[in-house]
C-alpha positions in Angstrom: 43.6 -71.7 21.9 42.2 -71.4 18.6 40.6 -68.4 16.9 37.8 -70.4 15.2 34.6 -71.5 15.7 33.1 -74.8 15.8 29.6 -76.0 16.7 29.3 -79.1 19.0 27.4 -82.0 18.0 24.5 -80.7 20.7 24.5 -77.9 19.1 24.7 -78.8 15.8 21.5 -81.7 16.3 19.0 -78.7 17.9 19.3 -77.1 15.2 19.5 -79.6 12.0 15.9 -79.8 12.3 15.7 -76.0 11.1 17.6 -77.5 7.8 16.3 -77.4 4.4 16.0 -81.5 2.8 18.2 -82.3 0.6 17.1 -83.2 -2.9 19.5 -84.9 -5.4 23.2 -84.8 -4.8 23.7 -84.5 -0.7 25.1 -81.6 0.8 28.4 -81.0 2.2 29.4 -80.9 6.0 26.5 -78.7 7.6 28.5 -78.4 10.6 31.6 -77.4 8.5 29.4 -74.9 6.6 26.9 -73.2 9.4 30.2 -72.6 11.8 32.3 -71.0 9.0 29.1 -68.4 7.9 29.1 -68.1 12.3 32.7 -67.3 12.8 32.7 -65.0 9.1 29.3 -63.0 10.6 30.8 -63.1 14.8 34.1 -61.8 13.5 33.0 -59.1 10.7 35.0 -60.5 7.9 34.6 -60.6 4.2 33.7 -63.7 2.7 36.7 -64.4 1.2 38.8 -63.9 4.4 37.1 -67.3 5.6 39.5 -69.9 7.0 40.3 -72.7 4.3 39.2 -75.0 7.1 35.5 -73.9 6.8 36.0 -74.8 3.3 35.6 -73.1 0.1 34.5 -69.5 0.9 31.7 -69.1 -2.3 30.1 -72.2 -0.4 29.8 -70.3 2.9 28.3 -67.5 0.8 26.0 -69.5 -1.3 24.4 -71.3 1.5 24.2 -68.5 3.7 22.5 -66.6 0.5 20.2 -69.1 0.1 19.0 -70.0 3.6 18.5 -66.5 4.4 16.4 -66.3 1.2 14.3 -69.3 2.3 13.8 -68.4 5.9 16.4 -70.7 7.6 17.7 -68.6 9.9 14.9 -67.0 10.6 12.9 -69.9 12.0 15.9 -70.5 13.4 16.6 -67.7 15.8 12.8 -67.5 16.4 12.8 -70.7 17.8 15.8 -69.9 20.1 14.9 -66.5 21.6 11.5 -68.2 21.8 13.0 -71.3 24.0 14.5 -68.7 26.2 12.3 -66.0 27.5 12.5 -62.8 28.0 16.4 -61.4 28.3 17.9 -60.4 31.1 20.4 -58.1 29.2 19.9 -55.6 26.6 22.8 -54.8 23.9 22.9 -52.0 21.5 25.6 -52.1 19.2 26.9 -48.0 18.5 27.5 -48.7 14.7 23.9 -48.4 14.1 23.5 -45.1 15.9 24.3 -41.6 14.5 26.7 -39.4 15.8 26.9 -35.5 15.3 29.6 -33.8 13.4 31.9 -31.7 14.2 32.7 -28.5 12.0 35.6 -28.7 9.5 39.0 -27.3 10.5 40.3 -24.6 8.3 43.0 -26.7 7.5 40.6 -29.1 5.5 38.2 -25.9 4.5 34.6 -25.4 4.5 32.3 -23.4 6.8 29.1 -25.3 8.8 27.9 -23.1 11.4 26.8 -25.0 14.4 23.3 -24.7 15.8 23.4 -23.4 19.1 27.4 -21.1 18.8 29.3 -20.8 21.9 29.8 -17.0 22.3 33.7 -17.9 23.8 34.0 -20.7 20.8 37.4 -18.9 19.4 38.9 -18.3 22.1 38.0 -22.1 23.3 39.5 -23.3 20.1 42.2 -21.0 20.6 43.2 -22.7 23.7 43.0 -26.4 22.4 45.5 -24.9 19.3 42.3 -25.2 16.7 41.5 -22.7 14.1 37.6 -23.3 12.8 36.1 -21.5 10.1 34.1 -19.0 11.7 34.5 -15.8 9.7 34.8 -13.0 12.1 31.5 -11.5 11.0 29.4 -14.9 12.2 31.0 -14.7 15.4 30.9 -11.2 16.1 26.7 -11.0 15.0 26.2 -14.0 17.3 28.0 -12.9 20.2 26.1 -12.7 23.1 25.6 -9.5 25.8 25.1 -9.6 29.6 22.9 -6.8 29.4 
């Protein structure tokens, strides 16, 4: 099975419409181009880690550049999710939310006292074979009583 990604003539055809006219010197294999800046955007690679099959990679780039620039895609995806309705699924992708971190060991230095301090938090690192840079006074003023 192969790794890349090629748009079927279908495919291709619904969407040519969407395509800017060409003026002058005729462009190169849309299909070629448009499924080499799919499979570089699906997969997360770097331009220049395109398959030489897609063709040159500063082509991939340029067009996609362009077309963005002018809208293409756009309309493009606009007119899709329009053709489809409402989804069934929705998909939120974790890279785009923000995750808390976590206080430095001592072993890398630095001190960031957490908001809300666990009075057994040494002894709890302790156990896990941790050392965090609570200086004793911190803990010991934040402790709390059962009183």
């Amino acid at each position: 099975m192969s790794d890349q990604f090629w748009l079927t003539k279908a495919q291709l055809k619904r969407l040519e419409p969407f395509f800017p006219r060409t003026r002058g010197v005729p462009r190169v294999n849309d299909r070629r181009v448009v499924s080499g800046i799919v499979h570089v955007i699906r997969n997360g690679l770097r331009w220049r880690d395109a398959p030489a099959v897609y063709g040159p990679h500063k082509t991939l780039y340029n067009r996609f550049v362009r077309w963005s620039r002018m809208g293409i895609f756009d309309r493009i995806f606009a007119n899709l999710a329009a053709e489809s309705g409402p989804p069934d699924r929705v998909m939120i992708d974790s890279t785009h939310l923000k995750a808390p971190r976590r206080p430095p060991v001592c072993s890398k230095g630095g001190f960031t006292p957490s908001h809300r301090p666990h009075e057994r938090r040494a002894e709890l690192q302790a156990a896990r074979g941790l050392r965090w840079c609570w200086p004793a006074s911190y803990l010991s003023s934040h402790r709390r009583t059962n009183e």
